[in-house]
C-alpha positions as CSV (number, residue, x, y, z in Angstrom):
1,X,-6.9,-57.7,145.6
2,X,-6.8,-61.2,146.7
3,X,-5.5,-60.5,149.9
4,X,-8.1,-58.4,151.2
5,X,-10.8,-61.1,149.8
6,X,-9.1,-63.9,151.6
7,X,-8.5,-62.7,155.0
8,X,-7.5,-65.7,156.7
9,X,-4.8,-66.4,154.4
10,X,-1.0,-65.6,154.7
11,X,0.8,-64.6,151.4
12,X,4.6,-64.7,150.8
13,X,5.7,-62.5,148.0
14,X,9.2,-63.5,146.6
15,X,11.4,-61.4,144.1
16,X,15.3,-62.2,143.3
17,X,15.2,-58.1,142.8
18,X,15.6,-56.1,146.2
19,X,14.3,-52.9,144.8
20,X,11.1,-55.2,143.5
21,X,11.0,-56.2,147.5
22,X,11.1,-53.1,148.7
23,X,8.6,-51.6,146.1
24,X,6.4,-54.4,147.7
25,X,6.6,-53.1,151.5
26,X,6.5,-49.6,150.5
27,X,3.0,-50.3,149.5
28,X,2.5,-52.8,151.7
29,X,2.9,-49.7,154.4
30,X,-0.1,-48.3,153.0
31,X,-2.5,-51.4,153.4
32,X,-2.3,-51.4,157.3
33,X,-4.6,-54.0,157.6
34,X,-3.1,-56.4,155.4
35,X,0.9,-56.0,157.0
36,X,0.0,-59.7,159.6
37,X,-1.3,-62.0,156.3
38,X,1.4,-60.7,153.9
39,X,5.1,-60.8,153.8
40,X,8.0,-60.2,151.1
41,X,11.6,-62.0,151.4
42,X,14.5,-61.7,148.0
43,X,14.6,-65.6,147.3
44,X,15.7,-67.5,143.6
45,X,12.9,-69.3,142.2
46,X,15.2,-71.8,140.6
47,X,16.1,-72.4,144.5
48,X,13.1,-72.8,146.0
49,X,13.4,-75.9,147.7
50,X,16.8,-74.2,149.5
51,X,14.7,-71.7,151.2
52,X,11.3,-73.6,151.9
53,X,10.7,-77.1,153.6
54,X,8.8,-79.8,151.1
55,X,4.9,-79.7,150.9
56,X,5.2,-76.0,152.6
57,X,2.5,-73.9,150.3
58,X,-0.8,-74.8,149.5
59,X,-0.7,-72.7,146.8
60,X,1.9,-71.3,144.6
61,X,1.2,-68.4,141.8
62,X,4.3,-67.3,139.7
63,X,3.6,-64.3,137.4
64,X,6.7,-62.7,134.9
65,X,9.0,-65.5,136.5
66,X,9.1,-68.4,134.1
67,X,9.1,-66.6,131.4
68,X,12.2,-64.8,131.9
69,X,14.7,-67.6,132.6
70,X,17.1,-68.0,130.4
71,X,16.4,-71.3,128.8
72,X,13.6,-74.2,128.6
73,X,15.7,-76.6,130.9
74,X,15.7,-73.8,133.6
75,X,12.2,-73.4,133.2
76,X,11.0,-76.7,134.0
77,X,13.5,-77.4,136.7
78,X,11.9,-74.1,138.2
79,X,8.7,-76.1,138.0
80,X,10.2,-79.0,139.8
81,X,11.2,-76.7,142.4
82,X,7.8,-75.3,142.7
83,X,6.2,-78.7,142.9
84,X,8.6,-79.5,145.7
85,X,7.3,-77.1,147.7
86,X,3.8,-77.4,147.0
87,X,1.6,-79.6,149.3
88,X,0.0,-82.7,148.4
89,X,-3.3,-81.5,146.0
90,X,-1.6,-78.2,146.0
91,X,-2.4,-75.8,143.1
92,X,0.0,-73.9,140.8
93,X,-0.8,-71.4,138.7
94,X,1.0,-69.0,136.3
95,X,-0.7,-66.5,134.2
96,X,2.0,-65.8,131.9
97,X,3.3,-67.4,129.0
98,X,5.8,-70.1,129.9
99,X,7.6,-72.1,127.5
100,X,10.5,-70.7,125.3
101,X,10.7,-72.1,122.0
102,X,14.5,-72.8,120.5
C-alpha cells in the first residue's frame, strides 16, 4: 500500500469503532517494518478539531466516513472539522460518495 511506497511518511489511522482499531494493529503486527510510520487511535470525525491542534495534517483521506453520517448538515460540519486540521495548501481527499440527498 501507500505506506510502504511512502516511507518517510507517518500515517494516523482513526475509527470511532474499537474493534475497527484493533483490526488495524492486528495487521499492523504483521507489517513489522511499517509499526514506527503508522499508528491507529478511536477518535469522532465530527470532533476532529477536539483531538488534533489546527493546521496539524498535511493530508487528510476519509474513506466510508462521510457517507455514513446521519444527515447533510453533519456531513459538512465534518468537512469543516477536517479543514481545521488540515495545513495551509493541505489536500483532502475522499473516495467515496459524499453527499446525502433529502
Amino acid at each position: 500500500g501507500v505506506a510502504k511506497k511512502l516511507k518517510g511518511a507517518n500515517f494516523l489511522g482513526i475509527d470511532y469503532s474499537e474493534t475497527m482499531i484493533s483490526n488495524g494493529n492486528l495487521r499492523l503486527k504483521k507489517e513489522a517494518t511499517l509499526k514506527k510510520n503508522i499508528e491507529f487511535k478511536t477518535g469522532d470525525a465530527t470532533k476532529l478539531s477536539d483531538l488534533f491542534k489546527k493546521e496539524t495534517f498535511d493530508i487528510v483521506l476519509s474513506s466510508r466516513c462521510l457517507i455514513n453520517l446521519t444527515s447533510s448538515k453533519q456531513q459538512f460540519n465534518t468537512i469543516g472539522q477536517i479543514s481545521k486540521i488540515l495545513k495551509k495548501n493541505g489536500t483532502y481527499t475522499n473516495p467515496t460518495q459524499v453527499l446525502e440527498y433529502n
